[in-house]
C-alpha positions as CSV (number, residue, x, y, z in Angstrom):
1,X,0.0,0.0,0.0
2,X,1.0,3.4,-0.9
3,X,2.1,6.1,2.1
4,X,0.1,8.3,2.3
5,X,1.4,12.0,2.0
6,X,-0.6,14.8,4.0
7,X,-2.3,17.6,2.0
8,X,-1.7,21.3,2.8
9,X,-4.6,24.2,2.3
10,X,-4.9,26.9,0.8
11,X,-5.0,29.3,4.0
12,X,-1.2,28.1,5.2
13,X,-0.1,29.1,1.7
14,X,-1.4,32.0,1.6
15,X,-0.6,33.0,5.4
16,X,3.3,32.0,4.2
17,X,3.1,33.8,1.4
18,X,1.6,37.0,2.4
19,X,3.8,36.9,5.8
20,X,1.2,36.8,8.2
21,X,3.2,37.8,12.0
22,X,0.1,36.8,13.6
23,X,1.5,35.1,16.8
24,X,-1.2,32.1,16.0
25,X,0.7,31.3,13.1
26,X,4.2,31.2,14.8
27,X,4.8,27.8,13.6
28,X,4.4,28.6,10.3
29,X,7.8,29.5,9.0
30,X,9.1,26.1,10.4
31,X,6.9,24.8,8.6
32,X,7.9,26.1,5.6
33,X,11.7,25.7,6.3
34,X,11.0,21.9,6.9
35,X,9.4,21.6,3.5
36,X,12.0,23.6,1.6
37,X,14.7,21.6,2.9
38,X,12.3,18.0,2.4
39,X,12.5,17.0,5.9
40,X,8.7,16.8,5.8
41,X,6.7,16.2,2.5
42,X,3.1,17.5,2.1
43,X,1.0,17.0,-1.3
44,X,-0.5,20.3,-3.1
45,X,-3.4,19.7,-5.1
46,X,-4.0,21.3,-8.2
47,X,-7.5,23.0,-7.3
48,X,-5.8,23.9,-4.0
49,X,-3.1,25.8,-6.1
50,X,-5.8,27.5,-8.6
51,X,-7.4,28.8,-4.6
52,X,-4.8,30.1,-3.8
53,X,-4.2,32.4,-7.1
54,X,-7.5,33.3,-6.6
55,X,-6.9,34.6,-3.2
56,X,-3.6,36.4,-4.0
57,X,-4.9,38.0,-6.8
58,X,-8.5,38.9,-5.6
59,X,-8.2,39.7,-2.4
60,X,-4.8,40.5,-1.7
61,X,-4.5,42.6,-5.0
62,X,-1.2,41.0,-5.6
63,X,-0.4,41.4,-10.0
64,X,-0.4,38.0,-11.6
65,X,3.1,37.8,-12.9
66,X,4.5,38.5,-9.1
67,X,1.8,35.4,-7.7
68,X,3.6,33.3,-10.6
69,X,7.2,34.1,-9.2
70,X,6.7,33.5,-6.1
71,X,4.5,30.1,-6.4
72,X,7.2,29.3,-9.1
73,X,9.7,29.6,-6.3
74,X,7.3,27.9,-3.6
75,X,7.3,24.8,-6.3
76,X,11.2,24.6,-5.9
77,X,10.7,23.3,-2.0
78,X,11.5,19.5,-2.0
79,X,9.1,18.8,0.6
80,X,6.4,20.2,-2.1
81,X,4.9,17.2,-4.2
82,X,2.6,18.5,-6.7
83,X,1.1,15.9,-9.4
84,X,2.0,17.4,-13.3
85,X,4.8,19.7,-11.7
86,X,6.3,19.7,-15.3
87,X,2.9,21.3,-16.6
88,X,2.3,23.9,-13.3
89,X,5.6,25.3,-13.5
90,X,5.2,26.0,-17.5
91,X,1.8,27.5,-16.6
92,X,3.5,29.6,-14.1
93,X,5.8,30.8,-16.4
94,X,3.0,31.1,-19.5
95,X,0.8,33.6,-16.6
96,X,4.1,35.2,-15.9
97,X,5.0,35.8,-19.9
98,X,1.6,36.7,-21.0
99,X,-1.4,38.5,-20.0
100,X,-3.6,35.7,-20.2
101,X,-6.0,33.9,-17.9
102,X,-4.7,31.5,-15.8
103,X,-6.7,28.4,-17.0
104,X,-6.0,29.4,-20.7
105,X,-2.4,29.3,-19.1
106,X,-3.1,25.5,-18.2
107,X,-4.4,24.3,-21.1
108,X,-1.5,25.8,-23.1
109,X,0.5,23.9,-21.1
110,X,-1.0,20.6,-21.2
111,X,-1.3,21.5,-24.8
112,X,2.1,21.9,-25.2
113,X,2.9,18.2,-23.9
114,X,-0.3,16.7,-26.1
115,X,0.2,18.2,-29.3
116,X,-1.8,16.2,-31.0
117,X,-4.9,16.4,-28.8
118,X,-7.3,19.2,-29.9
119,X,-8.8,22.4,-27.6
120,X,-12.5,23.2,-28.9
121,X,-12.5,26.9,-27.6
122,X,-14.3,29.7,-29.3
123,X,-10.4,31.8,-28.0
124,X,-8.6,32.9,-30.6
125,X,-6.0,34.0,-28.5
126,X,-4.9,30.0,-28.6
127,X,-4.4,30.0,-32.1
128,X,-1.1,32.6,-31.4
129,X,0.6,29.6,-29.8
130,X,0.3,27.0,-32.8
131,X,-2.3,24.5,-30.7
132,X,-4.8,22.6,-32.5
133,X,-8.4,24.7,-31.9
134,X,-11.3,24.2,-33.5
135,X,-14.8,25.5,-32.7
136,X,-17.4,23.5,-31.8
């Protein structure tokens, strides 16, 4: 049987990231320093990453390309496991690059690794990157 890695939210993220000093939080930066050096391992899923853009960029006002640096960076930790890390980190750098949203970001980047598969999307915005769109 498979060991089973524990999950980290969206609000310790985003409390890390935005440098909460909140003495409730105190062990927070431990935490993080655990997981950057891969003494402890927690899994990040995919829509928990997608909440925590959301939350950056809504609420905290923080610009796109800035949320893609630093998550970029976050990615780097080797206590971090993330399942298609290949594809996040080119969407990180494709929101970064480009003033698109960041699900168009996603599928470019899925895209990108599938070139044969096909994108029905009524965006021509795609069709600047070569994929295979069609309309429905």
């Amino acid at each position: 049987m498979e060991q089973m890695i524990p999950l980290i939210d969206t609000n310790v993220i985003v409390r890390f990231l935005i440098g909460d000093e909140d003495p409730k939080y105190k062990n927070l930066y431990n935490f993080f320093m655990l997981l950057e050096q891969g003494k402890i391992q927690v899994e990040l899923k995919l829509i928990v990453l997608f909440q925590v853009i959301f939350v950056l960029t809504s609420f905290y006002k923080i610009p796109g390309p800035r949320v893609a640096e630093v998550l970029s960076d976050l990615l780097k930790y080797r206590g971090i496991k993330i399942k298609e890390k290949k594809t996040v980190k080119r969407m990180l750098f494709l929101w970064k690059e480009h003033s698109l949203d960041i699900v168009d970001c996603y599928l470019l980047a899925l895209l990108e690794t599938e070139p044969q598969n096909v994108l029905y999307s009524y965006d021509k915005d795609f069709d600047k990157f070569g994929l295979n769109r069609k309309e429905p």
